[in-house]
TIMI-2910 file (N, C-alpha, C, CB; in pm, 1 decimal, decimal comma, always signed):
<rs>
+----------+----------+----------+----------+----------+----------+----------+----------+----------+----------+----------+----------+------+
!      n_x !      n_y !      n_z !     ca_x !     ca_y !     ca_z !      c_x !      c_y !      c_z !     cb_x !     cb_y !     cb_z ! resn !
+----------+----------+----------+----------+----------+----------+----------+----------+----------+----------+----------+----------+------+
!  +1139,1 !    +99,0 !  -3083,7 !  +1161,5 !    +34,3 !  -3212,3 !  +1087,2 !    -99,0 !  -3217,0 !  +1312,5 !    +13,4 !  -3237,5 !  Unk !
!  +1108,9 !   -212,4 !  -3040,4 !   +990,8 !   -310,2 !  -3107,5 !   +831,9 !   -279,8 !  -3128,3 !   +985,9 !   -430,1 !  -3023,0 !  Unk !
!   +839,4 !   -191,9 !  -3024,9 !   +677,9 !   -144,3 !  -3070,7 !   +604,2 !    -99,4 !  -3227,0 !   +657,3 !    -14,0 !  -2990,4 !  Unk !
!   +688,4 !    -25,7 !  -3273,3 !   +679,0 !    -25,7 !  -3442,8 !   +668,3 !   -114,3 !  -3487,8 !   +766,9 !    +14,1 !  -3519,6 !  Unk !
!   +808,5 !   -188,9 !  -3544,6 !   +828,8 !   -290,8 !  -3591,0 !   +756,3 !   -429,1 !  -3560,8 !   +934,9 !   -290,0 !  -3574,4 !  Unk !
!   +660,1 !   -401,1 !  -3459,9 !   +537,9 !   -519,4 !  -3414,5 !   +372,9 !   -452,7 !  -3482,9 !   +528,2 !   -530,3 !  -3190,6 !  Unk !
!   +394,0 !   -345,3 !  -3499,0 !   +294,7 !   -315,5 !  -3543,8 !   +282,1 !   -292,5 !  -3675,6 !   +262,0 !   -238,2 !  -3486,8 !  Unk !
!   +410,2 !   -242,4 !  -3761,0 !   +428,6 !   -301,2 !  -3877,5 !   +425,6 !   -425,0 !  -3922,1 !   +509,5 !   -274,6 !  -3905,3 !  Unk !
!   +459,0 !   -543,2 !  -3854,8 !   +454,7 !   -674,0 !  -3875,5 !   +304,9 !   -723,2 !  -3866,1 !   +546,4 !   -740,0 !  -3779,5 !  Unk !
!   +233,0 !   -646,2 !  -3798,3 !    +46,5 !   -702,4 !  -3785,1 !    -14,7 !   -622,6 !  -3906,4 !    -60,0 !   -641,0 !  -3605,3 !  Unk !
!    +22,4 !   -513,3 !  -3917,2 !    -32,7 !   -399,6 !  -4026,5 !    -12,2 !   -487,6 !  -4137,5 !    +54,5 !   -238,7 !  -4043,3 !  Unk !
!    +77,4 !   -534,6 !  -4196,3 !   +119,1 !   -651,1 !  -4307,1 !    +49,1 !   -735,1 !  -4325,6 !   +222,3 !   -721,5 !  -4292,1 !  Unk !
!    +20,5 !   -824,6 !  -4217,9 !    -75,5 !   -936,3 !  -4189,0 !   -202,4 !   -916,5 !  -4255,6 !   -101,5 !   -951,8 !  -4042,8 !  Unk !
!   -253,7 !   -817,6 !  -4180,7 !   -348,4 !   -756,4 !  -4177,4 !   -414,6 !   -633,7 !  -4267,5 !   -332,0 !   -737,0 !  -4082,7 !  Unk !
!   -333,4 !   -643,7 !  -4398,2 !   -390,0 !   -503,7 !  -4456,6 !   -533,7 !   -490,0 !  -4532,0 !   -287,6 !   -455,6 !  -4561,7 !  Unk !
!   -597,1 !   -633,1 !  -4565,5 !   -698,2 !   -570,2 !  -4610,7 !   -850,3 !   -535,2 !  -4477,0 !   -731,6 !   -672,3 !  -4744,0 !  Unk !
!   -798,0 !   -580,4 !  -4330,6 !   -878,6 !   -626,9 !  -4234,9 !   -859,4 !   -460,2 !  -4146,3 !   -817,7 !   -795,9 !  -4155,4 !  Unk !
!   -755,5 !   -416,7 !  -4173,0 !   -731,0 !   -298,1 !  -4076,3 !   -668,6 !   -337,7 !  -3947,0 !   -862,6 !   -225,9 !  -4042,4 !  Unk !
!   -561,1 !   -286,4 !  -3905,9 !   -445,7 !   -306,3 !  -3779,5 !   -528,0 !   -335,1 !  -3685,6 !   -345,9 !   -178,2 !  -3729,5 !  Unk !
!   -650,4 !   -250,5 !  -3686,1 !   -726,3 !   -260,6 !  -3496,0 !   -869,0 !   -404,9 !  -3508,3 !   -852,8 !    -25,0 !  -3436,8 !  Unk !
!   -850,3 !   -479,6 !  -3590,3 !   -902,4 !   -615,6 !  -3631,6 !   -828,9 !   -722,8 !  -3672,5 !   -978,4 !   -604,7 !  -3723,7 !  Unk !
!   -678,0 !   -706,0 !  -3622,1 !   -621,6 !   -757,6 !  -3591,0 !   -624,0 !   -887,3 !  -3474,9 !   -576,8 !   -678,2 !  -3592,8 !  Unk !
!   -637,8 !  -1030,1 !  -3467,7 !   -677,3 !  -1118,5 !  -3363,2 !   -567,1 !  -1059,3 !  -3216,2 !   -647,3 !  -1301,6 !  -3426,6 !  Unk !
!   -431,9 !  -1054,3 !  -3270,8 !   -335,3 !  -1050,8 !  -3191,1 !   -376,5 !   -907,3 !  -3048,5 !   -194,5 !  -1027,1 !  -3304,4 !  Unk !
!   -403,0 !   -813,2 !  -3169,7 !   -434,4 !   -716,2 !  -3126,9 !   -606,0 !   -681,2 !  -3050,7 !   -393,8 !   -651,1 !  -3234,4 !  Unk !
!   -674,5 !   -771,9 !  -3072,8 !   -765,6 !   -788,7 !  -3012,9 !   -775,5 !   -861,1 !  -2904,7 !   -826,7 !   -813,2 !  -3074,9 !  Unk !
!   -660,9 !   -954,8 !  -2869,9 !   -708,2 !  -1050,9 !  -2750,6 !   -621,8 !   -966,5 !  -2627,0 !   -654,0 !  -1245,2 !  -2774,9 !  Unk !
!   -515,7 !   -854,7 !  -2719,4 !   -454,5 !   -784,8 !  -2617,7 !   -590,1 !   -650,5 !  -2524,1 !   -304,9 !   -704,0 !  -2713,7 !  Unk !
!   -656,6 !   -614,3 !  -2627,7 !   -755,7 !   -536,7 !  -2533,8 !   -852,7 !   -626,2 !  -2476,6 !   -834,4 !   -424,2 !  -2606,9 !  Unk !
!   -856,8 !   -731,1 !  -2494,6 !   -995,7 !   -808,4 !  -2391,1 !   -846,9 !   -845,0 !  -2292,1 !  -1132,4 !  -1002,4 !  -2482,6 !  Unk !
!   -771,5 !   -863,9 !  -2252,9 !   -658,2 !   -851,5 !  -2169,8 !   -604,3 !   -760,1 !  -2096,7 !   -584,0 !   -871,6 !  -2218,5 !  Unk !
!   -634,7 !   -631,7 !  -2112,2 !   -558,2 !   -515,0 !  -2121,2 !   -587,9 !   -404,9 !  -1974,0 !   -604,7 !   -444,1 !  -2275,2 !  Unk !
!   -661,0 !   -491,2 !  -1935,5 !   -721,6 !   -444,7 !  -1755,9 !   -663,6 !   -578,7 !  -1668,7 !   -951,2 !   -437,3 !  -1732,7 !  Unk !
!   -580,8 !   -694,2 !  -1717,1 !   -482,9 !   -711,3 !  -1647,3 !   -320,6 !   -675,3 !  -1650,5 !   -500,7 !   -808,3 !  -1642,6 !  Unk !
!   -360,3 !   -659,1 !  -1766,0 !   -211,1 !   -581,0 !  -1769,6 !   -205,8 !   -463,7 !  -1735,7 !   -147,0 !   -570,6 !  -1889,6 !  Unk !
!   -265,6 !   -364,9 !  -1707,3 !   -230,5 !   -281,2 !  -1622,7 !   -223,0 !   -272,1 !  -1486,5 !   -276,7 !   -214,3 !  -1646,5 !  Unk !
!   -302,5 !   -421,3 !  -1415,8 !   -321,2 !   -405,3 !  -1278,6 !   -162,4 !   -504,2 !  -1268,9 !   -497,5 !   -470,8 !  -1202,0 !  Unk !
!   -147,0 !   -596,0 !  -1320,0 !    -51,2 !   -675,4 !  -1281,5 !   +147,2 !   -604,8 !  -1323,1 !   -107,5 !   -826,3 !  -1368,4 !  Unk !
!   +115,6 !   -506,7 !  -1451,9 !   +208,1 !   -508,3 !  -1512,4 !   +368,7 !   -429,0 !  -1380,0 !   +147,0 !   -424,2 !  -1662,5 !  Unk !
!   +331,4 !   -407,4 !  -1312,3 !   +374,6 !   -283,0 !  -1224,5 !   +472,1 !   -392,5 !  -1057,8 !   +169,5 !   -160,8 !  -1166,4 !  Unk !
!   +366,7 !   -471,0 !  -1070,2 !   +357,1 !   -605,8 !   -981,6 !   +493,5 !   -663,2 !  -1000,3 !   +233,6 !   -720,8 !  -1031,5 !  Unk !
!   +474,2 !   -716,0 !  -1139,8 !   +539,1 !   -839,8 !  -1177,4 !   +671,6 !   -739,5 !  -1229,3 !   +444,9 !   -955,0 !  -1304,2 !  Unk !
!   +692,1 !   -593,5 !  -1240,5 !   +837,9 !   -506,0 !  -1319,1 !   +892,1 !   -526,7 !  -1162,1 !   +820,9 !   -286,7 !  -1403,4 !  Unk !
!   +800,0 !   -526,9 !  -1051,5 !   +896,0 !   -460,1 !   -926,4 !   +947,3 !   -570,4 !   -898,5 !   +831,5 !   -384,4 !   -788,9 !  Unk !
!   +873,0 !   -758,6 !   -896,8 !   +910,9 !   -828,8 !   -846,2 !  +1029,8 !   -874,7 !   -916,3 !   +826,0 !   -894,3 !   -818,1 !  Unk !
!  +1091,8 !   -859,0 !  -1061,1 !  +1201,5 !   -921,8 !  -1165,5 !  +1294,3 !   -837,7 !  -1088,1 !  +1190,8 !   -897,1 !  -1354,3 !  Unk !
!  +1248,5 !   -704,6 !  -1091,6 !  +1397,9 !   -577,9 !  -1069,3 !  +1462,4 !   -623,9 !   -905,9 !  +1321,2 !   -347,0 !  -1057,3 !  Unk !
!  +1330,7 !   -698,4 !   -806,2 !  +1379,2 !   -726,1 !   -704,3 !  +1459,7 !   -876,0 !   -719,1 !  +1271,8 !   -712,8 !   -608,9 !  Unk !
!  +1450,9 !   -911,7 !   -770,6 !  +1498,2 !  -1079,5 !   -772,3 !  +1630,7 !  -1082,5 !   -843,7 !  +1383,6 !  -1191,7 !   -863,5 !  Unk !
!  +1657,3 !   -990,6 !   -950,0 !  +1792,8 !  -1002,7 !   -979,0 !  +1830,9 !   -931,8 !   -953,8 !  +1839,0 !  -1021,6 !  -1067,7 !  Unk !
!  +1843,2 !   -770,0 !   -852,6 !  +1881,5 !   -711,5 !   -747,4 !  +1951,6 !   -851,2 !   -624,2 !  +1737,8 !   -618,3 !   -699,1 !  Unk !
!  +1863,5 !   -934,0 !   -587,2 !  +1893,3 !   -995,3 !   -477,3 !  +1994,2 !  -1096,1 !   -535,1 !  +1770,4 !  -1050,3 !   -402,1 !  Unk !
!  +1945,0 !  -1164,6 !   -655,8 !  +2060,5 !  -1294,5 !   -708,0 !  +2212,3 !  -1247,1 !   -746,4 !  +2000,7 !  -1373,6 !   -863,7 !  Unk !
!  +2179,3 !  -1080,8 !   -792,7 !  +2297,5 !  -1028,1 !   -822,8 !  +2323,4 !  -1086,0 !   -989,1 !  +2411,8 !  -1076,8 !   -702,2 !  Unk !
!  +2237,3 !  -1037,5 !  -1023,3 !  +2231,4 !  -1122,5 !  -1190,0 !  +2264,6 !  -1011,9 !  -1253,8 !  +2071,1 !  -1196,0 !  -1262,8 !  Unk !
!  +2397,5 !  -1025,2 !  -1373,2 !  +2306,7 !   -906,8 !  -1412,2 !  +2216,4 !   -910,4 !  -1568,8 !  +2412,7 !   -775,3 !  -1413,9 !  Unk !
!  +2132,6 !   -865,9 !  -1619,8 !  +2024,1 !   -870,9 !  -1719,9 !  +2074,1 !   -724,5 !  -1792,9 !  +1847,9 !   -877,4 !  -1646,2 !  Unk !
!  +2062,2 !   -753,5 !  -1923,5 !  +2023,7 !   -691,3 !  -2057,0 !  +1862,7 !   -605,2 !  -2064,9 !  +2024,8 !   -825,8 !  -2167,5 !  Unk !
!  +1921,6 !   -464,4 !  -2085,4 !  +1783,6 !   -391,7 !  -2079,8 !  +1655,1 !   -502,8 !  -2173,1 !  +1810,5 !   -211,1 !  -2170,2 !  Unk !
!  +1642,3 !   -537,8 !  -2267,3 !  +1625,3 !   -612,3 !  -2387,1 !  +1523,8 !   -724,5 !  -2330,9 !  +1773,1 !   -670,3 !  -2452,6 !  Unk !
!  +1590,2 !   -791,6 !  -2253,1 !  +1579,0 !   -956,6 !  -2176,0 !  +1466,9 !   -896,7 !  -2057,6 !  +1774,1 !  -1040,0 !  -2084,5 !  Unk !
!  +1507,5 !   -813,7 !  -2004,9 !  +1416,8 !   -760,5 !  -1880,5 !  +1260,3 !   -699,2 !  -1925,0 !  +1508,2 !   -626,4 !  -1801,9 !  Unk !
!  +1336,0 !   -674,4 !  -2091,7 !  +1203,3 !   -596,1 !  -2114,4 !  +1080,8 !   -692,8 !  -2126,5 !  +1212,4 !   -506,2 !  -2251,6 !  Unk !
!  +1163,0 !   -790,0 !  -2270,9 !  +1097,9 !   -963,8 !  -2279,7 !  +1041,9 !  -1009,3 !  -2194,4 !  +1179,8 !  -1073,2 !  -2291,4 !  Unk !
!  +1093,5 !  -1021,7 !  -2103,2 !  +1033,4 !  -1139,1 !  -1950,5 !   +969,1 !  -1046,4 !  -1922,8 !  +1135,5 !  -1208,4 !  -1802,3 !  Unk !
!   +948,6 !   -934,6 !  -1891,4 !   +846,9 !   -896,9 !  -1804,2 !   +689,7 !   -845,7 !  -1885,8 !   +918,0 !   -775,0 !  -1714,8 !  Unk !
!   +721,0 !   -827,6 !  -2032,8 !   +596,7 !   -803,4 !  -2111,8 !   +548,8 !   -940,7 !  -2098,1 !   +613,2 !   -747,4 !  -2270,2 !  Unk !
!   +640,6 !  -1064,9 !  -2137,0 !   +580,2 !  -1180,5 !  -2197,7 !   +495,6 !  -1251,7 !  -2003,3 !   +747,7 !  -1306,0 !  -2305,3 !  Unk !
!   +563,9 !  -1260,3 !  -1925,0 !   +500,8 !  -1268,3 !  -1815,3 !   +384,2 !  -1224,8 !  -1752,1 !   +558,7 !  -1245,1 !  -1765,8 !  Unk !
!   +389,3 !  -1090,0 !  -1791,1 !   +234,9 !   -989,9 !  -1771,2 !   +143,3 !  -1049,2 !  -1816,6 !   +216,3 !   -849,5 !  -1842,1 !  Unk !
!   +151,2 !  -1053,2 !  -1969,3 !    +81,0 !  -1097,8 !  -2064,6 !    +12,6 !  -1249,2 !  -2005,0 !   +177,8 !  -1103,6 !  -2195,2 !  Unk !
!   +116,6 !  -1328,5 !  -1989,6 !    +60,2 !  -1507,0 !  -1919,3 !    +12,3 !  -1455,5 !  -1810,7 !   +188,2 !  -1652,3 !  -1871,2 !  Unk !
!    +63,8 !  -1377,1 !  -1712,7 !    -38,5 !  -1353,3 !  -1587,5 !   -172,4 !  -1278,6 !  -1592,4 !    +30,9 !  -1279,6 !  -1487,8 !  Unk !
!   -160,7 !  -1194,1 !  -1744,5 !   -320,0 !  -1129,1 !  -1748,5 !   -410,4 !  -1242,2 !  -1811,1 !   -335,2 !   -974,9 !  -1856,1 !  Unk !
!   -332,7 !  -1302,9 !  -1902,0 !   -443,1 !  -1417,3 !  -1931,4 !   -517,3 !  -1551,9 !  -1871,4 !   -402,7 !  -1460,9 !  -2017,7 !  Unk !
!   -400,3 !  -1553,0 !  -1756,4 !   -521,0 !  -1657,2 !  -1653,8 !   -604,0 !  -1551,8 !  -1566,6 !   -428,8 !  -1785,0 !  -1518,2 !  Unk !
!   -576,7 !  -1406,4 !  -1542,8 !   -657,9 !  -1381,9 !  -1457,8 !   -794,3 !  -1323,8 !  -1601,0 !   -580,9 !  -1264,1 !  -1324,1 !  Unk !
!   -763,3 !  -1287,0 !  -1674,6 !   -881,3 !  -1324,4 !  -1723,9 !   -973,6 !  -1430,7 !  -1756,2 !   -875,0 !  -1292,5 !  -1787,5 !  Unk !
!   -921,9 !  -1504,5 !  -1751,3 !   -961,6 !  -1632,2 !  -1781,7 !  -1027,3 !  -1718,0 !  -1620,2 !   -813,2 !  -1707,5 !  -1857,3 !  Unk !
!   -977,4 !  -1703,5 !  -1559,9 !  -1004,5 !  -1774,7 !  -1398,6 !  -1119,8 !  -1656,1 !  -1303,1 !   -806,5 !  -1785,9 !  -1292,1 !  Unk !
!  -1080,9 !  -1522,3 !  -1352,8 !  -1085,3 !  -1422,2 !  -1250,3 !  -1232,9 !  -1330,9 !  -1322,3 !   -911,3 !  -1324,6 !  -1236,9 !  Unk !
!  -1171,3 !  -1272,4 !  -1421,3 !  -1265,0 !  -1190,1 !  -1484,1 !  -1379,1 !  -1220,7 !  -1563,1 !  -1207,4 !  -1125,4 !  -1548,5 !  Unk !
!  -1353,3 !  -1326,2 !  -1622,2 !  -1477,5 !  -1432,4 !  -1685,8 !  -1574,6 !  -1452,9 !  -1624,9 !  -1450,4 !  -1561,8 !  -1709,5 !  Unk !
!  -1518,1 !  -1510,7 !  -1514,1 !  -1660,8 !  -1580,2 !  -1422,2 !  -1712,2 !  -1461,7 !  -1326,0 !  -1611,5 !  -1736,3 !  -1302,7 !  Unk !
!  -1678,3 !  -1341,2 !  -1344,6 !  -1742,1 !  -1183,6 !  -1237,5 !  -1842,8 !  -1178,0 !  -1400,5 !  -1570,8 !   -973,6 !  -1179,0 !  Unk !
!  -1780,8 !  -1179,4 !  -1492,2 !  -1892,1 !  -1120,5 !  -1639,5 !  -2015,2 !  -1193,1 !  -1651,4 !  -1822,2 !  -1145,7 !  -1806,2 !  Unk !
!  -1965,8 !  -1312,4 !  -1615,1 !  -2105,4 !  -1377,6 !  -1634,6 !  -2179,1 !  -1397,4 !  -1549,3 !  -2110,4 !  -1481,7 !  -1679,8 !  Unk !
!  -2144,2 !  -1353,6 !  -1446,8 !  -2224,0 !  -1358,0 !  -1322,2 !  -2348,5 !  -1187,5 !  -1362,8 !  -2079,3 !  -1343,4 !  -1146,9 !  Unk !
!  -2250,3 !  -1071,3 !  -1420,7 !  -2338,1 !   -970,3 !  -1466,7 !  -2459,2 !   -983,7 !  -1524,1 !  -2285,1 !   -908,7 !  -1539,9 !  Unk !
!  -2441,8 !  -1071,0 !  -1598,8 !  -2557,3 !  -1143,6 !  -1669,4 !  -2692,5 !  -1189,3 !  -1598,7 !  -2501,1 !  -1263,2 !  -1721,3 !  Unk !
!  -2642,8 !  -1270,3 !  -1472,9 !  -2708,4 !  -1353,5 !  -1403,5 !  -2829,7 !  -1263,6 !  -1288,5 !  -2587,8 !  -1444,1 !  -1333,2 !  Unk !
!  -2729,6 !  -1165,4 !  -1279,8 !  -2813,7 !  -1054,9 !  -1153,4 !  -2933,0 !   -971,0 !  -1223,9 !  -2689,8 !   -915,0 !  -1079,2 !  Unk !
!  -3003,6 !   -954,4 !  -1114,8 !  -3134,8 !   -871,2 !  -1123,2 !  -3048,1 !   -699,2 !  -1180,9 !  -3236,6 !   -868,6 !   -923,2 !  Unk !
!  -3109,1 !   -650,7 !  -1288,1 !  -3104,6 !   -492,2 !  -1261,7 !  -3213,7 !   -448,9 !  -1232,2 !  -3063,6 !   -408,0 !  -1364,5 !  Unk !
!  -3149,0 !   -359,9 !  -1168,3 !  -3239,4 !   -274,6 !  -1085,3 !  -3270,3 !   -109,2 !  -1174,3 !  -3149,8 !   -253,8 !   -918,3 !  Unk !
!  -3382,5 !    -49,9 !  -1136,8 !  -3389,4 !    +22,8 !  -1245,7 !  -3420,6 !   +197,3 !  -1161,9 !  -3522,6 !    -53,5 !  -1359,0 !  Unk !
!  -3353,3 !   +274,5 !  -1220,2 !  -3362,2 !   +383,0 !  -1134,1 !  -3507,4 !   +451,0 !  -1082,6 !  -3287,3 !   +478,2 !  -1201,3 !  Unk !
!  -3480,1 !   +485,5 !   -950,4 !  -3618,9 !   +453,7 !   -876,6 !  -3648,1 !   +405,4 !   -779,3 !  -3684,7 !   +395,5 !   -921,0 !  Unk !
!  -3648,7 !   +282,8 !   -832,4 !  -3707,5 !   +139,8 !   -747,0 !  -3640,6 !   +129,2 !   -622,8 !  -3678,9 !    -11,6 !   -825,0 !  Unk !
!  -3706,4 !    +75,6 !   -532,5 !  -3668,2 !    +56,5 !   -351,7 !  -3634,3 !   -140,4 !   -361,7 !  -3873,4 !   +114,1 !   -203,4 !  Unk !
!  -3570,7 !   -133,1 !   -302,2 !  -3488,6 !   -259,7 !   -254,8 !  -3543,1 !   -285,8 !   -126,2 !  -3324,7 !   -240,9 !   -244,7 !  Unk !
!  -3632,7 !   -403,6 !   -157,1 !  -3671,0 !   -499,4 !     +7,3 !  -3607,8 !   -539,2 !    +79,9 !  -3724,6 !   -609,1 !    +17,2 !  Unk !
+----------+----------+----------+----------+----------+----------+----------+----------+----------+----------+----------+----------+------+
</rs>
């Protein structure tokens, strides 16, 4: 239901631009190769920590913290991590099929 109701809320925003030109929705796919590497990371480390504190959490709250966390942890590693490998792509020789390497 929030997944709808978030995408109804951008679809609104957004109707004469189209849902997938959406900003929100765009900074999530230039993001979206840390959130899958991290997202898995950061579910095991919450479920372990209030396992251990003995907390107990709201399906709801667990869901919150751990999207909104992903999300801040995919955006510095894009930002610190993946940025500076892209532009380094830039920087290197291609090589072109064929060719021998000295």
């Amino acid at each position: 239901i929030a997944g709808i109701s978030t995408l109804f809320f951008v679809y609104i925003i957004n109707r004469d631009r189209g849902i997938l030109e959406a900003k929100p929705l765009k900074y999530l796919g230039r993001i979206s190769f840390g959130i899958y590497i991290y997202h898995g990371l950061i579910m095991s480390l919450v479920f372990f920590v209030y396992r251990i504190a003995g907390i107990p959490i709201s399906p709801i709250c667990c869901l919150i913290g751990i999207a909104g966390t992903t999300i801040i942890v995919a955006s510095l590693s894009y930002k610190y991590i993946e940025q500076p490998f892209l532009k380094l792509k830039h920087k290197s020789p291609t090589l072109k099929y064929g060719t021998a390497i000295d």
